[in-house]
Backbone as CSV, one residue per row, in Angstrom:
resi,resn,N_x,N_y,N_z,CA_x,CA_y,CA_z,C_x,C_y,C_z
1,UNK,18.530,34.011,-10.638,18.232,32.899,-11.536,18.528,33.314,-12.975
2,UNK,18.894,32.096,-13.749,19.443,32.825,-15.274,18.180,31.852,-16.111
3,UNK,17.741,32.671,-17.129,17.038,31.591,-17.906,17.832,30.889,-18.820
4,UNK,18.161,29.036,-19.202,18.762,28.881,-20.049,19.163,29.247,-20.971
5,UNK,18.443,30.400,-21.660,18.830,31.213,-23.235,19.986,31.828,-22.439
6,UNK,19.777,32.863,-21.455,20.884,33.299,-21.265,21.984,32.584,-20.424
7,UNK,21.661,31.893,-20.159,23.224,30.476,-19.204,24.092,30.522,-20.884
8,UNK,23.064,29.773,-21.885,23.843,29.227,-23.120,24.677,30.572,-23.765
9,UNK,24.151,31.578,-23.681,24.422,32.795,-24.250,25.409,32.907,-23.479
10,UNK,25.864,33.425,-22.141,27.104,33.280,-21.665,28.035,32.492,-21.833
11,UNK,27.926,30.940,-21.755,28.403,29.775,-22.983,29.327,31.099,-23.709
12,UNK,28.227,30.990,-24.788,28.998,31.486,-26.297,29.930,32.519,-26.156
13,UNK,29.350,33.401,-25.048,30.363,34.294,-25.340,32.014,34.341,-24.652
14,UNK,31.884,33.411,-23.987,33.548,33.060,-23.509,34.369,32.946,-24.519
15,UNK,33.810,32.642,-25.695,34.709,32.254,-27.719,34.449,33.160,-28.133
16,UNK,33.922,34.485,-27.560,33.880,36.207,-28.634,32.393,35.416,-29.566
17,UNK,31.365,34.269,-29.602,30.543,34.375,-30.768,29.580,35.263,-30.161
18,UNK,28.743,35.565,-31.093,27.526,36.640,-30.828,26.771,35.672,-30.500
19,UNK,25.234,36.064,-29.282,24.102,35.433,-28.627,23.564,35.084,-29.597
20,UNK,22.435,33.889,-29.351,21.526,33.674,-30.170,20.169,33.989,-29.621
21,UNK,18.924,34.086,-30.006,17.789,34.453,-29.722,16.626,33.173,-29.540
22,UNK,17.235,32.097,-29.793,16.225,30.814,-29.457,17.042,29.894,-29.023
23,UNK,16.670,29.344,-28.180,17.253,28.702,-27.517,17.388,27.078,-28.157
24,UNK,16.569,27.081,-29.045,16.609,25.868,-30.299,17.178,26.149,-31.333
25,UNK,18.093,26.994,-31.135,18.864,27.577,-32.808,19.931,26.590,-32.837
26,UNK,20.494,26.058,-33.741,21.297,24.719,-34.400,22.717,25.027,-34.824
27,UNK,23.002,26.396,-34.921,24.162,26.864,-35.282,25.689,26.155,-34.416
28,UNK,26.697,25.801,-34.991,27.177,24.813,-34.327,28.125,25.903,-33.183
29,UNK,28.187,27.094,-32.816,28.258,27.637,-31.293,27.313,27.247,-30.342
30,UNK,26.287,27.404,-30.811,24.723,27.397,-30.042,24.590,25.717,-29.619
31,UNK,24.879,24.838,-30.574,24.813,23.172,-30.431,26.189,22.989,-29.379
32,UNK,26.841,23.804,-29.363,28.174,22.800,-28.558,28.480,23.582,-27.313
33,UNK,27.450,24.836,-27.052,27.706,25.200,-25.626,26.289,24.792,-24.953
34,UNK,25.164,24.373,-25.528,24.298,23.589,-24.915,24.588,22.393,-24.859
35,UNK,25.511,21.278,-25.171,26.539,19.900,-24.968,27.122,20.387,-23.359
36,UNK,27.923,21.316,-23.937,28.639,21.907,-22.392,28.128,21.901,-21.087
37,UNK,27.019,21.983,-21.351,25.887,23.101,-20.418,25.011,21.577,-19.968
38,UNK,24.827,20.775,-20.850,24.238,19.351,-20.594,25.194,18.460,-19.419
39,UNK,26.790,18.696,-20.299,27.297,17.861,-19.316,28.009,18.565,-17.929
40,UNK,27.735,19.712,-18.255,27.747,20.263,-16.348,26.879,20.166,-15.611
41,UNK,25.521,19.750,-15.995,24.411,19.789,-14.959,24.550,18.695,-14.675
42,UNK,24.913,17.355,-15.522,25.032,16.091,-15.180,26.022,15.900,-14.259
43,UNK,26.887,16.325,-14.561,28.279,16.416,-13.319,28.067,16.800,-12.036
44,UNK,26.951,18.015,-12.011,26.674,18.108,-11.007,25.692,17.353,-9.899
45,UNK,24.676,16.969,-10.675,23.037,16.800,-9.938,23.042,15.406,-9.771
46,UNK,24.536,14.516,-10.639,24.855,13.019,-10.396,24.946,13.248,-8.639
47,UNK,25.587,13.838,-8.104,26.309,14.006,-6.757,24.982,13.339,-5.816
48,UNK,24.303,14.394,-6.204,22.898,14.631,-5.027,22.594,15.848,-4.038
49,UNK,21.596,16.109,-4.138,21.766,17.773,-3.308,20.080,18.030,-2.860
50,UNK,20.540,19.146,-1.850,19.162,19.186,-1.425,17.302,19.050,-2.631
51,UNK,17.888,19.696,-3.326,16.846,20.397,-4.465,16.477,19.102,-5.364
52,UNK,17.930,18.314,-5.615,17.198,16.730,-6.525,17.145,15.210,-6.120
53,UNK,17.042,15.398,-4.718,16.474,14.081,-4.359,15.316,14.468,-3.542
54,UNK,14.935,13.292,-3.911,12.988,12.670,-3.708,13.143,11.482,-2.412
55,UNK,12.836,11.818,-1.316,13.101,11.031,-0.419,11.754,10.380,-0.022
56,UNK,11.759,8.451,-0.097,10.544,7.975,0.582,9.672,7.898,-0.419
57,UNK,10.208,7.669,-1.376,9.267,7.517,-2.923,8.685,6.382,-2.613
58,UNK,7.904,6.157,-2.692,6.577,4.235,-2.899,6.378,3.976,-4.324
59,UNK,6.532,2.976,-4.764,6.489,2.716,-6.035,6.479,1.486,-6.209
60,UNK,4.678,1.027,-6.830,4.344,0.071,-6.982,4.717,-0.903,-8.193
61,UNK,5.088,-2.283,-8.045,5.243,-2.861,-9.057,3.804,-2.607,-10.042
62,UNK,4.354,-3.331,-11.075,3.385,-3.297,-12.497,2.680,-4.541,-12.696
63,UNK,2.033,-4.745,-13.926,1.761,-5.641,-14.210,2.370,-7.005,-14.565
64,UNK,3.768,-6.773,-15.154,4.520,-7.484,-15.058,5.986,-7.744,-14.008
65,UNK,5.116,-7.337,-13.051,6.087,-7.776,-11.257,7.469,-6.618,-11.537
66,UNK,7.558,-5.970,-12.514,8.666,-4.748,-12.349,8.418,-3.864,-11.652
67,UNK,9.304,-2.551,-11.495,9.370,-1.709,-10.885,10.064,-0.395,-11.495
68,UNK,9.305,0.309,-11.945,9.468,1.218,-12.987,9.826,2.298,-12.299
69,UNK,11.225,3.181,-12.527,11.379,4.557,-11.648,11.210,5.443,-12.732
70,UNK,11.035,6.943,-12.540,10.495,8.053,-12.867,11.727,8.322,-13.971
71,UNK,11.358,8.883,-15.381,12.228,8.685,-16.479,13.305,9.380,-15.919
72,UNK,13.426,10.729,-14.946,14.480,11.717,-15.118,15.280,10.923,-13.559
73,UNK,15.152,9.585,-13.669,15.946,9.377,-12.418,17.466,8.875,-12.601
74,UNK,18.198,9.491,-11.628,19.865,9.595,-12.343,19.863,8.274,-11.337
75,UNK,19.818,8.038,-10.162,20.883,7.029,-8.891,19.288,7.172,-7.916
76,UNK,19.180,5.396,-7.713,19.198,4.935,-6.873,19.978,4.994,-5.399
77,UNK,19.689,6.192,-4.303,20.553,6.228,-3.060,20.079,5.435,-2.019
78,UNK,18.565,5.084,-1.516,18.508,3.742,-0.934,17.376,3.123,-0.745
79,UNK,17.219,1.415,-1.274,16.186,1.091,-1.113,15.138,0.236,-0.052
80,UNK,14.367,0.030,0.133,13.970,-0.966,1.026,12.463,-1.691,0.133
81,UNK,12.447,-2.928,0.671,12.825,-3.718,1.397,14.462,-4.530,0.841
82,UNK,14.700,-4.696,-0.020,15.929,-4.995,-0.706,16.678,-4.045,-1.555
83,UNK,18.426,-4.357,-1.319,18.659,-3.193,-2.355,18.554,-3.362,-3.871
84,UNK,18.767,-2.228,-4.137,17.968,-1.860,-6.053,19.138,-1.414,-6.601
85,UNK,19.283,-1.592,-8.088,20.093,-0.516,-8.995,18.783,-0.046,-9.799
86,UNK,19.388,0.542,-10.772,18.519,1.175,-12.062,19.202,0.828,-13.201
87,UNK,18.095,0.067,-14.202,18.612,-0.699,-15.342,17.851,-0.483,-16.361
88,UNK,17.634,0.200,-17.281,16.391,0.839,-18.568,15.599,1.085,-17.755
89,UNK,15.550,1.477,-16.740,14.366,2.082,-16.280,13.741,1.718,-14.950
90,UNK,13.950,0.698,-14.908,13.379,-0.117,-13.571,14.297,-0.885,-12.876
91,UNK,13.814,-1.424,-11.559,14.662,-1.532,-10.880,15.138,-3.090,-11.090
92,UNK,16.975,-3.025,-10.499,17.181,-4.391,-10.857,18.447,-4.630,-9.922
93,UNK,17.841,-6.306,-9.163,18.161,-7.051,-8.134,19.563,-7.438,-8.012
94,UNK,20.802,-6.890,-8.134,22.318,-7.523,-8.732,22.875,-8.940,-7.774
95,UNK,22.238,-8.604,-6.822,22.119,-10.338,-5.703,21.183,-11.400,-6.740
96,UNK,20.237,-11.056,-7.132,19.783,-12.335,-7.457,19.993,-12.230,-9.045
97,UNK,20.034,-11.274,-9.282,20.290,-10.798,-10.805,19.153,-10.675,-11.935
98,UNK,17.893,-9.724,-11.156,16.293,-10.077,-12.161,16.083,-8.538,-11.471
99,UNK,14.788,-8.363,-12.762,14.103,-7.151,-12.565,12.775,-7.065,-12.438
100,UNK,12.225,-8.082,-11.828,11.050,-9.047,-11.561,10.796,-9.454,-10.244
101,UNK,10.044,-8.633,-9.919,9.922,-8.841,-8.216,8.196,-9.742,-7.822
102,UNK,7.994,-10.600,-8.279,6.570,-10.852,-7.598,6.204,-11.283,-6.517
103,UNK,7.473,-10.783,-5.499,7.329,-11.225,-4.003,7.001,-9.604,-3.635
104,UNK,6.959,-8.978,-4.092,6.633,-7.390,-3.708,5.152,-6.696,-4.024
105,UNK,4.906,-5.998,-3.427,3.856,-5.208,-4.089,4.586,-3.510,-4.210
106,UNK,5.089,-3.295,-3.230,6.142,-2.133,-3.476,7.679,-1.687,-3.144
107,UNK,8.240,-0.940,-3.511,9.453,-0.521,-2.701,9.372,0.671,-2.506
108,UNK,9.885,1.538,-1.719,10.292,2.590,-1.360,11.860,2.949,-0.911
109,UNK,11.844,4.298,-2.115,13.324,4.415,-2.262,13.513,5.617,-2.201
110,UNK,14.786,6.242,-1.865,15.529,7.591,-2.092,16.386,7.648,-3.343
111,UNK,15.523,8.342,-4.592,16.236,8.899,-5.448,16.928,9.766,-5.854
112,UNK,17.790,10.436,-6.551,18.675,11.414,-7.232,18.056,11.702,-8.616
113,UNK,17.501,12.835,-8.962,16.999,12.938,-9.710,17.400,14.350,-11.180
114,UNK,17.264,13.690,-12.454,17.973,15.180,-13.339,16.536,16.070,-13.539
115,UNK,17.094,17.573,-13.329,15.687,18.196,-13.327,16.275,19.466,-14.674
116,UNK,14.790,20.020,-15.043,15.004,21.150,-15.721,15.797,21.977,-15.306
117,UNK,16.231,22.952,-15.957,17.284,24.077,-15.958,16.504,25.160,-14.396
118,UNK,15.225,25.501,-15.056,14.298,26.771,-14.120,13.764,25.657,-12.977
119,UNK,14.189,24.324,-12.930,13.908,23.879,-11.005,15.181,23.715,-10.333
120,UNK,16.363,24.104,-11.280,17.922,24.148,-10.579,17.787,25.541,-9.523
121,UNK,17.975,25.947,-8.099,17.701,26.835,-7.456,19.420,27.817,-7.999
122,UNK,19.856,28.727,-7.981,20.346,29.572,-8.469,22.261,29.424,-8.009
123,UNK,22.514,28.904,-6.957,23.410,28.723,-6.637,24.347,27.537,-7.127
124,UNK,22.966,26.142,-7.419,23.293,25.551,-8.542,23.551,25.795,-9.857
125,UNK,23.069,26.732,-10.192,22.899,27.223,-11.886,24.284,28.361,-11.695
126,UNK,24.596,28.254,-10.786,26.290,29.485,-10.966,27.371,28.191,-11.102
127,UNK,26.957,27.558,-10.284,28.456,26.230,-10.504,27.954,26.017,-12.040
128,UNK,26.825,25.646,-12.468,26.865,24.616,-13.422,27.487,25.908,-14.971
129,UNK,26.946,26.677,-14.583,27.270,27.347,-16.160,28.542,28.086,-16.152
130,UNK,29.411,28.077,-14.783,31.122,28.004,-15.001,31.429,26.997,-15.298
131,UNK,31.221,26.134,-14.540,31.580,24.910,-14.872,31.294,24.401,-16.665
132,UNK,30.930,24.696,-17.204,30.341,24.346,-18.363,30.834,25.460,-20.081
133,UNK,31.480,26.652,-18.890,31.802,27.940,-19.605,33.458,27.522,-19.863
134,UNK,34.149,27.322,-18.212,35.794,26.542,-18.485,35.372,25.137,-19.913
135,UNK,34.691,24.627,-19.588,35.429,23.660,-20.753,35.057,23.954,-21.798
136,UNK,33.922,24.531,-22.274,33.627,25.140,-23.353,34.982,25.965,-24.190
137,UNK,35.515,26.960,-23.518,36.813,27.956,-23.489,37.459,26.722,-23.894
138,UNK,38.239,25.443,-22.921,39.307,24.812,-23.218,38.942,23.896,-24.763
139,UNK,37.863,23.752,-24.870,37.664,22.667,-26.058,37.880,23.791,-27.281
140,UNK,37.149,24.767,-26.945,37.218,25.618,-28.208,38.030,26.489,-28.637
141,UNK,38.957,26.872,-27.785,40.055,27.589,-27.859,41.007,27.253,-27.849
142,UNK,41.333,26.555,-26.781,42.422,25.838,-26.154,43.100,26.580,-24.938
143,UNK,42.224,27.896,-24.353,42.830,28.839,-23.590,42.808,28.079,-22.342
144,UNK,43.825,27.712,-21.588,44.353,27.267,-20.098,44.285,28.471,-19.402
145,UNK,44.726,29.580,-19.681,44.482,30.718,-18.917,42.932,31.061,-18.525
146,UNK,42.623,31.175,-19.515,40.675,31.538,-19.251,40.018,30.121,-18.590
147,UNK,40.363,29.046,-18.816,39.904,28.293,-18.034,40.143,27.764,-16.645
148,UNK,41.055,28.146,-16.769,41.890,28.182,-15.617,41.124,29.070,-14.364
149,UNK,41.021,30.406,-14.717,40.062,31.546,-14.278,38.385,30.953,-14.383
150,UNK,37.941,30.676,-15.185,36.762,30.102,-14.695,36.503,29.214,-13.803
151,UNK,37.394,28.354,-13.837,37.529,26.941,-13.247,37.539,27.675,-11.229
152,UNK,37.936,28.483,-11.880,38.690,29.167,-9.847,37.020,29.988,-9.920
153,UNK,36.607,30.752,-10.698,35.151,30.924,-10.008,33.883,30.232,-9.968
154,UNK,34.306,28.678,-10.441,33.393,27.847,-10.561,33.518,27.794,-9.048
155,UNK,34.493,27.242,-8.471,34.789,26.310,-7.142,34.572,27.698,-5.980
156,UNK,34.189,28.649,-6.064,33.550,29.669,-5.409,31.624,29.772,-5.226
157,UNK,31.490,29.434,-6.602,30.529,28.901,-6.495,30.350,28.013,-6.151
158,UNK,30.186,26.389,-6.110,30.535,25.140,-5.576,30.415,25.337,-4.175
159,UNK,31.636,26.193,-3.061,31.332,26.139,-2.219,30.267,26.996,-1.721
160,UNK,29.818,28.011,-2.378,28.438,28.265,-2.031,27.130,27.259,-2.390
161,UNK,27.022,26.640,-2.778,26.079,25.787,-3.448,26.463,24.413,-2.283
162,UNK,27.762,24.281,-1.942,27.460,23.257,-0.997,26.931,24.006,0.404
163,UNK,27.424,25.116,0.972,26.781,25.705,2.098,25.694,25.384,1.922
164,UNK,24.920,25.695,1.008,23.304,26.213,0.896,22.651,24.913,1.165
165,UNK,23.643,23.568,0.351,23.455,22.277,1.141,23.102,22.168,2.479
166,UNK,24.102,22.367,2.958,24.324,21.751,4.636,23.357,22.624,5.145
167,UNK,23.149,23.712,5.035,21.981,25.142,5.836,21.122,24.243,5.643
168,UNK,20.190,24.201,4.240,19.007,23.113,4.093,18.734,22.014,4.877
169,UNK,19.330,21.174,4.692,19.352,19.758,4.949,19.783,20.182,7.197
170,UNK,20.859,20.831,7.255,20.448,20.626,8.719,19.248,21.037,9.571
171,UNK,18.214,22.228,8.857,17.301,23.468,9.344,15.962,22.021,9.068
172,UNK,16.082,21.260,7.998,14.932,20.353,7.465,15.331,19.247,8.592
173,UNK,16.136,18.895,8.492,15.975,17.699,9.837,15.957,17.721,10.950
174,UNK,15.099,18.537,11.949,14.215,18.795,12.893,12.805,18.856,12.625
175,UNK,12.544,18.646,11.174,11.800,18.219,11.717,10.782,16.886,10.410
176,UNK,11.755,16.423,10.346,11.879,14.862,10.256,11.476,14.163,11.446
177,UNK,9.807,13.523,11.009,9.326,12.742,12.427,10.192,12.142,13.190
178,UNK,10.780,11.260,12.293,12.324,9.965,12.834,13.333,11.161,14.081
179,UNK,13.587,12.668,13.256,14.462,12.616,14.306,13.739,13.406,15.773
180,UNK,12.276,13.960,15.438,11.441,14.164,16.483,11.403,13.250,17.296
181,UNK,11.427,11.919,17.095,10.732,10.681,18.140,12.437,10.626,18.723
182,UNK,13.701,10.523,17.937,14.672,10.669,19.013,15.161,11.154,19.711
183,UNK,15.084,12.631,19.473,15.309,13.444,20.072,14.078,13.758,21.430
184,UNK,12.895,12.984,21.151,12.095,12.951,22.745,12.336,11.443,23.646
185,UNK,13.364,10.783,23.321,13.825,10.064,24.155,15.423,10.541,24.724
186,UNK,15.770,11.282,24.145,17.122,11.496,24.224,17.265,12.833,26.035
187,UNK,17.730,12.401,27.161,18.016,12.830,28.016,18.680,14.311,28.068
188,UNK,17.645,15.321,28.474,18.465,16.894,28.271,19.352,17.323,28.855
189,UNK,20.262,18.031,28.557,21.627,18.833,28.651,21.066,19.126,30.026
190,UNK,21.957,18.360,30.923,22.397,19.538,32.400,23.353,20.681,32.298
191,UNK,22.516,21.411,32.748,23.535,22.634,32.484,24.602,23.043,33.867
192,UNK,23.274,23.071,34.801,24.292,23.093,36.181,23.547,22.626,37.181
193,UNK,23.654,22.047,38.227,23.054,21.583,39.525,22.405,20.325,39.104
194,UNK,20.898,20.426,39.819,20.154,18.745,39.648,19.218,18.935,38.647
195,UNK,18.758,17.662,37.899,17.853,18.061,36.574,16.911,17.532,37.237
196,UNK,15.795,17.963,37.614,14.207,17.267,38.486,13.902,16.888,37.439
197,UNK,14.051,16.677,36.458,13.558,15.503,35.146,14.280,14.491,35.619
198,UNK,14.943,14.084,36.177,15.643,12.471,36.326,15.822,12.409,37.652
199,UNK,15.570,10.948,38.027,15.945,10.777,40.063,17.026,10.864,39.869
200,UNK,18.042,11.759,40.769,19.033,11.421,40.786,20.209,12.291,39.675
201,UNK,19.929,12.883,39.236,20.353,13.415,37.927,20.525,14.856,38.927
């Protein structure tokens, strides 16, 4: 895991500048590889991945029949009982075209969500701060070569960060009630001869 001071600090030093020591320092190296560093996490955590979606959220309307989602929410991935976008904040109907539900008392949805730097798990935080280091290099230099080279150990990372995806997400859905209850209707593998679980089988 990197702490943001040092993600940004690597930043800087792809342009030869020297580290800084606060991570709120204003100096315009320090301001434009934390820009960098902003819009690689966004690039990334837009996607969706194990670590930033919130699955099965309930979320009650308000007082005024809206439906308010959680400030750091990037995408709406799916809602029920009707589908939703996200519009200043709350949710909004593009079929009927309102953000005013007083036929509801709730919805429940699967969000995508932007999180702090230290709840990014580490494999994320290697894509995001190559990713963020190449364009930094190309804006500020103009070096195609060095970015070029970052860019190739970003997508090394990437595909580690998607593995770590698919490992997660397949090891977690067993045991997802939904796929418990199908998988105990679902008829077992004959392997060889008769299965005395079924007449006839």
């Amino acid at each position: 895991m990197y702490t943001e001071l040092e993600t940004v600090n690597y930043i800087i030093a792809q342009t030869g500048n020297l580290p800084i020591d606060d991570i709120n320092d204003t100096l315009p190296e320090s301001v434009a590889a934390k820009l960098r560093l902003n819009e690689a996490k966004v690039t990334c955590l837009k996607r969706g991945w194990w670590f930033n979606e919130d699955l099965g959220v309930k979320i009650e309307t308000d007082v005024d029949d809206k439906i308010p989602f959680p400030a750091n929410t990037m995408k709406v991935v799916r809602a029920s009982p009707c589908f939703l976008l996200i519009r200043s904040g709350f949710a909004y109907d593009p079929y009927e075209q309102t953000d005013t539900f007083p036929e509801l008392d709730s919805v429940t949805v699967d969000l995508t969500m932007m999180l702090d730097w230290d709840d990014i798990p580490s494999s994320a935080q290697d894509y995001i701060r190559l990713l963020a280091a190449a364009k930094h290099v190309l804006i500020e230099l103009e070096d195609e070569k060095k970015h070029d080279r970052l860019m190739q150990e970003a997508g090394v990372a990437y595909a580690a960060m998607n593995k770590d995806d698919i490992q997660v997400k397949q090891r977690n859905v067993a045991y997802n009630p939904k796929f418990i209850q199908t998988r105990g209707r679902v008829r077992p593998r004959q392997i060889s001869g008769v299965n005395p679980n079924y007449p006839g089988g």
